[in-house]
C-alpha positions as CSV (number, residue, x, y, z in Angstrom):
1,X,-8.2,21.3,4.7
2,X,-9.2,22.7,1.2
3,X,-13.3,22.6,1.2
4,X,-14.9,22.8,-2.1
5,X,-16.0,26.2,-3.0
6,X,-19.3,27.8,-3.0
7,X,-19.9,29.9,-6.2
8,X,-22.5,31.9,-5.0
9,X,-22.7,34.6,-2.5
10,X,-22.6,33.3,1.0
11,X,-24.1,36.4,2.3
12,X,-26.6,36.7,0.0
13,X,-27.8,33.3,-0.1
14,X,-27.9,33.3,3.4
15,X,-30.0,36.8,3.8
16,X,-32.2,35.4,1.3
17,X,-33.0,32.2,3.4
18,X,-35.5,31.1,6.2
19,X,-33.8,30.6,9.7
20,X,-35.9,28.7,11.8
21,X,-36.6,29.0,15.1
22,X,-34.5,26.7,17.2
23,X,-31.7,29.3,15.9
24,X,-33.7,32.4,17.2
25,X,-30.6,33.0,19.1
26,X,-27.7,33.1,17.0
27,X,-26.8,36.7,15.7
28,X,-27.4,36.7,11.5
29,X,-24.6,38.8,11.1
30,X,-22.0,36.0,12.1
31,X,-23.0,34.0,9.1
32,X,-20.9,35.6,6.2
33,X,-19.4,32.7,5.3
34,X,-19.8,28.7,4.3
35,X,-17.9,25.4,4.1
36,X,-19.0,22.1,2.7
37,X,-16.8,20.0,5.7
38,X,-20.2,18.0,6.2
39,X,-18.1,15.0,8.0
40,X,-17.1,17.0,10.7
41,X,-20.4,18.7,11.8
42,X,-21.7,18.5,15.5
43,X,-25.2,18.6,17.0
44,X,-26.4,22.1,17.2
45,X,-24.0,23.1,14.0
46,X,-26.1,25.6,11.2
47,X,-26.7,24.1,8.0
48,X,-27.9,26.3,4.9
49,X,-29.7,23.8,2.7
50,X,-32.2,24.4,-0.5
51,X,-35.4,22.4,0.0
52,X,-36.0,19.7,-2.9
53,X,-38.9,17.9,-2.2
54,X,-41.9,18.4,0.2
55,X,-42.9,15.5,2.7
56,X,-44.0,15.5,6.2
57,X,-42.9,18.8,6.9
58,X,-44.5,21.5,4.4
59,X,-43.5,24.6,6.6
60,X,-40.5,25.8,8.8
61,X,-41.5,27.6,11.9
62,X,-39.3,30.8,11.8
63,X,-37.4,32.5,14.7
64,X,-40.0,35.3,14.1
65,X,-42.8,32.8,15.8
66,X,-44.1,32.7,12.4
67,X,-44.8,29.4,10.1
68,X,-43.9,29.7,6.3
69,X,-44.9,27.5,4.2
70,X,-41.9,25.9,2.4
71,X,-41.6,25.5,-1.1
72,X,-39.1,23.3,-3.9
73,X,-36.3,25.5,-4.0
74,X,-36.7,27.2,-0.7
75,X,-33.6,28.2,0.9
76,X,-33.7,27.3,4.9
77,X,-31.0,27.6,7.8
78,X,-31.1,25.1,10.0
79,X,-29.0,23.4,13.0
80,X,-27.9,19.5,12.5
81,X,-29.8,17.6,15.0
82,X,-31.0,14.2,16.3
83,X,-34.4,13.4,17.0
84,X,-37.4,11.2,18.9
85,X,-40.6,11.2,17.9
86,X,-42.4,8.2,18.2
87,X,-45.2,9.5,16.4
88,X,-42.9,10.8,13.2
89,X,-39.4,10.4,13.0
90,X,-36.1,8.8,14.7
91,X,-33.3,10.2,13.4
92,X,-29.4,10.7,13.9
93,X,-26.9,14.1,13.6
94,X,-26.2,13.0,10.3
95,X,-25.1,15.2,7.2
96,X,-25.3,13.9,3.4
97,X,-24.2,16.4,1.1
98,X,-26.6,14.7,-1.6
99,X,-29.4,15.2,0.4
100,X,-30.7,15.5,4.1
101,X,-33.8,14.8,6.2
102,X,-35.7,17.6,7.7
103,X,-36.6,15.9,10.7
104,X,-38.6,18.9,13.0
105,X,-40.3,21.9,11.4
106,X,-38.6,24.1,14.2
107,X,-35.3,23.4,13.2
108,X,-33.6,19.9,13.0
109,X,-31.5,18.8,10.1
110,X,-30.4,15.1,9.8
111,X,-30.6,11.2,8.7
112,X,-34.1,9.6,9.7
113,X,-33.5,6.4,10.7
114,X,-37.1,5.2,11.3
115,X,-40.9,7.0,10.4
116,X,-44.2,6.2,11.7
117,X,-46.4,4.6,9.2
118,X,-49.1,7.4,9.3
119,X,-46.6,10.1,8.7
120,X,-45.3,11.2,4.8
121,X,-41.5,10.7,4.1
122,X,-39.2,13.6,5.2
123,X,-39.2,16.6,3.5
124,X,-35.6,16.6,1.9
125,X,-33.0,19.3,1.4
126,X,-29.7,19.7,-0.7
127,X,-27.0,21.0,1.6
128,X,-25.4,24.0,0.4
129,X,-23.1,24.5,3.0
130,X,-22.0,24.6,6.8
131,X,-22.6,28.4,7.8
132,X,-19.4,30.1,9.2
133,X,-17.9,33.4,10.7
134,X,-15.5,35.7,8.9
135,X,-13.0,33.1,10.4
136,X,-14.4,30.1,9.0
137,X,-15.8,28.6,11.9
138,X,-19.0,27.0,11.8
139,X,-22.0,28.7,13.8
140,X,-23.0,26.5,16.6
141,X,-25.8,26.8,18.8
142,X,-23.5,26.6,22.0
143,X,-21.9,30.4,21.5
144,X,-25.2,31.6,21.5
145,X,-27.2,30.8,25.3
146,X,-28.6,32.5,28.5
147,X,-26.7,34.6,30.5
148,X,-26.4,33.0,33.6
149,X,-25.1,30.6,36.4
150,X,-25.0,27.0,36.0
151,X,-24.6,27.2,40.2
152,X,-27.0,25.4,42.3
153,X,-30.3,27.4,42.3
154,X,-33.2,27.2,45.1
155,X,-36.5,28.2,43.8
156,X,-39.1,25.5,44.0
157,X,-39.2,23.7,40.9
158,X,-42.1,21.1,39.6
159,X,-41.4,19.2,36.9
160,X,-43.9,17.9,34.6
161,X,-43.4,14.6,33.0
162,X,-45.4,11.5,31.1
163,X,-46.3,8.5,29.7
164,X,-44.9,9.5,25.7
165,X,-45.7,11.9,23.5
166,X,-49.0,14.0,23.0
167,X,-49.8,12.4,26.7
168,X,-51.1,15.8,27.7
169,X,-47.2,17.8,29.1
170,X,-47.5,20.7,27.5
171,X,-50.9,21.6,28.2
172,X,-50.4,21.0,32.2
173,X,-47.4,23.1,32.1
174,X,-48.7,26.1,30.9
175,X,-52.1,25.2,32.6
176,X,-50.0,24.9,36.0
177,X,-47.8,28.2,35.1
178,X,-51.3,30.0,34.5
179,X,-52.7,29.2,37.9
180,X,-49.5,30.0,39.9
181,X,-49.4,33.2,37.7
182,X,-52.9,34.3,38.6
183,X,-52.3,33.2,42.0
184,X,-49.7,36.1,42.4
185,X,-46.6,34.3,41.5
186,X,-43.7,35.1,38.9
187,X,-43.5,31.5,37.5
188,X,-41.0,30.3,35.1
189,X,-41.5,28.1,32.0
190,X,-39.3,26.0,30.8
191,X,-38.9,23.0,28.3
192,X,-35.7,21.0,29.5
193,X,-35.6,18.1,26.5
194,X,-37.1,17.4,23.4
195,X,-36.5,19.1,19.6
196,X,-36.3,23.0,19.1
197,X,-40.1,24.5,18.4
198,X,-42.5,27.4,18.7
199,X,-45.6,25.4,19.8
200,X,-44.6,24.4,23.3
201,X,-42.8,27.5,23.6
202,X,-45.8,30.0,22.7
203,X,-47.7,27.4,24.9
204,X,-45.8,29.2,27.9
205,X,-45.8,32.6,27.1
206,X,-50.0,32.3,26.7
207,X,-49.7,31.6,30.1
208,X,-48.6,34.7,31.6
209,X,-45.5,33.0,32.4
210,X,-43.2,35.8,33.4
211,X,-39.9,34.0,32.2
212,X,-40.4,31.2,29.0
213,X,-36.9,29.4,27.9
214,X,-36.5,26.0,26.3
215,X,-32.9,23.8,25.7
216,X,-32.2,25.7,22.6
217,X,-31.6,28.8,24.8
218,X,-28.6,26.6,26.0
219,X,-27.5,25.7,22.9
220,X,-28.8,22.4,22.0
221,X,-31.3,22.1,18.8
222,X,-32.8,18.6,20.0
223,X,-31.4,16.6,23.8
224,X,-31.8,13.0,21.8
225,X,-28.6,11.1,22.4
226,X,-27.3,14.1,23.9
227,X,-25.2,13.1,27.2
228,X,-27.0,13.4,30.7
229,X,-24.0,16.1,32.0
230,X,-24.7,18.1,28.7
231,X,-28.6,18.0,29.4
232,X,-28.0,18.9,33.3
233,X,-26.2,21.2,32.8
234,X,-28.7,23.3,30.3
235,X,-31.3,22.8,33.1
236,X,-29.0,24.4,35.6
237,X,-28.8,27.1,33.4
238,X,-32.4,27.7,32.6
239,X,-33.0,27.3,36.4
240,X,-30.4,30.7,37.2
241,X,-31.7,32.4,34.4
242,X,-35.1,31.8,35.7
243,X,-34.1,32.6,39.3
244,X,-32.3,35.9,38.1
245,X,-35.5,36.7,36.5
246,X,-37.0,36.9,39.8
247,X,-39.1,33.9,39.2
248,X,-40.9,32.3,42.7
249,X,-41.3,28.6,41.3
250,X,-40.5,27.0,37.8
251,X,-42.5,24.4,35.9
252,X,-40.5,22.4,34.0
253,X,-41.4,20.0,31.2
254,X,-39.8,16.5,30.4
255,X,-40.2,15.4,27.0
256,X,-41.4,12.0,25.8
257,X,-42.4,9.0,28.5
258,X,-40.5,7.6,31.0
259,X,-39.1,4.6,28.7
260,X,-37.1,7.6,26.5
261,X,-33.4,6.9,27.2
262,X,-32.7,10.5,27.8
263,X,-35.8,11.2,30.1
264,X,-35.6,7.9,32.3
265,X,-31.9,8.8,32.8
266,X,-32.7,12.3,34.2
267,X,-35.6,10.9,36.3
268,X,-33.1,8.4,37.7
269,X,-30.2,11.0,38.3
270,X,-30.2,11.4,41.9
271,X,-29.1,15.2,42.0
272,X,-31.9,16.0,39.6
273,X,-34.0,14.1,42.0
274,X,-32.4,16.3,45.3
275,X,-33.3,19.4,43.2
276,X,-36.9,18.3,42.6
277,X,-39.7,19.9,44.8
278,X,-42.6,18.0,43.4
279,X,-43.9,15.9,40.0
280,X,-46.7,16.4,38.3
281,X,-48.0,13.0,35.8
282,X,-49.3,13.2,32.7
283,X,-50.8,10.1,31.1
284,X,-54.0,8.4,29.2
285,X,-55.5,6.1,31.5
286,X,-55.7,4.2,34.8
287,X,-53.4,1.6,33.6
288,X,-51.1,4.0,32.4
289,X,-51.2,6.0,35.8
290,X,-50.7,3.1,38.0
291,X,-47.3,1.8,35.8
292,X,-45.7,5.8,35.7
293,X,-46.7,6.3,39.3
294,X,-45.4,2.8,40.5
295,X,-41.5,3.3,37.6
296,X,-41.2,7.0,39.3
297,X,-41.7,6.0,43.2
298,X,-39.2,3.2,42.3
299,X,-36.8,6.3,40.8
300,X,-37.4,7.8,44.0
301,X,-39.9,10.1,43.1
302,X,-43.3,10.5,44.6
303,X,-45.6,12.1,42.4
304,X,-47.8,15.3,43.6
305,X,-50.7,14.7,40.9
306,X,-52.1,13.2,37.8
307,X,-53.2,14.9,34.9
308,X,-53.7,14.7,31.4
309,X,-56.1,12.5,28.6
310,X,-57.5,10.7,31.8
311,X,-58.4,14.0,33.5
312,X,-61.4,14.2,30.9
313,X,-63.0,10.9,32.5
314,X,-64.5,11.5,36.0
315,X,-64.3,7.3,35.2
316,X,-60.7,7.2,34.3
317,X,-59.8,9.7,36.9
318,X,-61.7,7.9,40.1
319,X,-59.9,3.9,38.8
320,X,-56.1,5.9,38.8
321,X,-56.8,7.6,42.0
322,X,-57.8,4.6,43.7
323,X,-55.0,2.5,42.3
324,X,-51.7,5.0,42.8
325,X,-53.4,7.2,46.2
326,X,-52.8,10.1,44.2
327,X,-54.9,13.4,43.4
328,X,-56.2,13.7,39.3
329,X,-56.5,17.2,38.6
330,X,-58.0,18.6,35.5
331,X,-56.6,21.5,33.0
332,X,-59.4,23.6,34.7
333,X,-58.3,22.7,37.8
334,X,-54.6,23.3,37.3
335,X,-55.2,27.1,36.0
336,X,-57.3,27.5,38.9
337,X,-55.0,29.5,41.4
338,X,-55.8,27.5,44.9
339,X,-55.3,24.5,43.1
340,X,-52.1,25.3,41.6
341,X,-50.9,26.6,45.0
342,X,-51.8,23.2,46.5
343,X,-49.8,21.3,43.9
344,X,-46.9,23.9,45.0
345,X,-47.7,23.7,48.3
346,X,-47.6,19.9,48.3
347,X,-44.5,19.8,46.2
348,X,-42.2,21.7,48.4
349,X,-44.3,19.7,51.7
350,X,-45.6,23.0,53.3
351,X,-49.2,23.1,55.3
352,X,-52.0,25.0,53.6
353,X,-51.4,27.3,55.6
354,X,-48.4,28.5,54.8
355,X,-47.9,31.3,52.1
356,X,-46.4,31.1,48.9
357,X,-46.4,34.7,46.9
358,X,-49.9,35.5,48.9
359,X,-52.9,34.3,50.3
């Protein structure tokens, strides 16, 4: 197929750009070439785009870990991407050469669908061109992952789930990776769903974490509308590459609440389930506790302990304790190494007295 040409210098215009950090992985010396095919692009495909106009977004978070402030005229590299955000954008893995949505700061280029009402309109971009190797293939995020096995894997793993966004995930993961850190453990980190970015991801590595990976270290920018195989199968890999690591345990955060297609699909999958040592649940309220605790046990899962926005209330915390039977630990008390060895402890169904990584 004859593509339209690019006049200027693909390597230079590409040198010359930002390249954000979902694509922290990919090798910059691939891209020496670019085509405008825009109909056939995939999820996880690199996009170099010039920005236009400022919205919602008015930075790119960089594969350095550092946020630029973007600017009309900006040039930015950036993977095609769907993505879920309840509290900004819906959008699809959509390409229009006249002009783009930039859906997530760390790297998601697409077609929003649907904003939240508090939230400016997307910043937009002018695609310039799909980037390519010397052979004219396009750059995906899929040649670029993790070494290792996508074989079953035995170190305990807890996964951290909750009610929707901003319910509190994050922060109990790396709280809960802290305590099992300081209580002599070599945890893992990891991030199985969501869209590529540095926050969560940083989150991690504060914690002393001794291994941090998210999905886009398995080649997938966002997991939206991504299929449940594809998804598992990332996970499997993050959990080898933890385990050749030498972690002892993994924490494992699941994006967005239990009513997000992708997450209520991998809480129902029953080998996900088999693989499972324990559940932590973040959430905002009694309420809130009592429904998650009550859709989870009917997924088969039985939850090891509450946490998040209803942590803060001794109130809140005493009401979902006494309506789901289960334990409300605080972000103090997660980082607290005891603590986090009971959750473990709990999770995998050992006595207190048994040891895990010491006393």
């Amino acid at each position: 197929m004859t593509l339209k040409a690019i006049t200027n210098d693909p390597i230079t215009l590409l040198s010359n750009a930002h390249w954000c950090f979902a694509a922290r992985r990919v090798d910059q010396a691939d891209a020496v070439s670019l085509h405008q095919n825009y109909s056939r692009v995939r999820p996880g495909d690199l996009v170099l785009a010039r920005v236009l106009e400022i919205g919602q977004h008015r930075g790119i978070q960089l594969r350095s870990g550092r946020r630029a402030t973007l600017f009309p005229g900006d040039l930015v590299v950036m993977p095609c991407g769907a993505r879920y955000a309840p509290d900004q954008f819906e959008g699809v893995a959509e390409i229009d050469p006249s002009g783009t949505d930039m859906l997530a700061g760390g790297g998601c280029l697409g077609r929003a669908r649907y904003k939240n009402e508090r939230v400016r309109s997307a910043t937009r971009v002018l695609p310039l061109g799909c980037v390519a190797d010397r052979h004219g293939q396009t750059l995906n995020l899929e040649s670029y992952v993790l070494d290792g096995t996508t074989a079953p894997t035995s170190v305990p793993l807890i996964a951290v789930v909750g009610t929707s966004m901003n319910s509190g995930k994050t922060l109990a993961t790396a709280k809960l990776s802290h305590g099992l850190r300081v209580a002599g453990l070599r945890v893992g980190a990891i991030k199985a769903t969501g869209t590529g970015s540095f926050g969560d991801y940083h989150q991690y590595q504060d914690s002393g974490a001794h291994f941090v990976a998210d999905f886009s270290d398995v080649g997938m920018a966002t997991t939206y509308l991504a299929p449940i195989d594809r998804i598992k199968a990332g996970i499997w890999r993050l959990l080898g590459a933890a385990e050749s690591a030498g972690c002892d345990a993994v924490v494992m955060e699941i994006a967005d609440g239990l009513l997000q297609e992708e997450t209520g699909a991998l809480l129902r999958d029953p080998e996900l389930r088999e693989r499972l040592s324990g559940l932590v649940f973040a959430c905002g309220d009694a309420v809130a506790a009592q429904g998650g605790v009550a859709m989870l046990r009917s997924f088969g899962h039985e939850v090891t302990a509450l946490t998040g926005m209803l942590s803060c209330s001794p109130m809140l915390s005493s009401e979902a304790s006494a309506a789901t039977g289960v334990q409300v630990l605080t972000k103090s008390e997660l980082a607290e190494p005891s603590e986090a060895l009971s959750v473990l402890r709990a999770a995998c169904g050992l006595q207190r007295s048994d040891v895990i990584g010491g006393d």
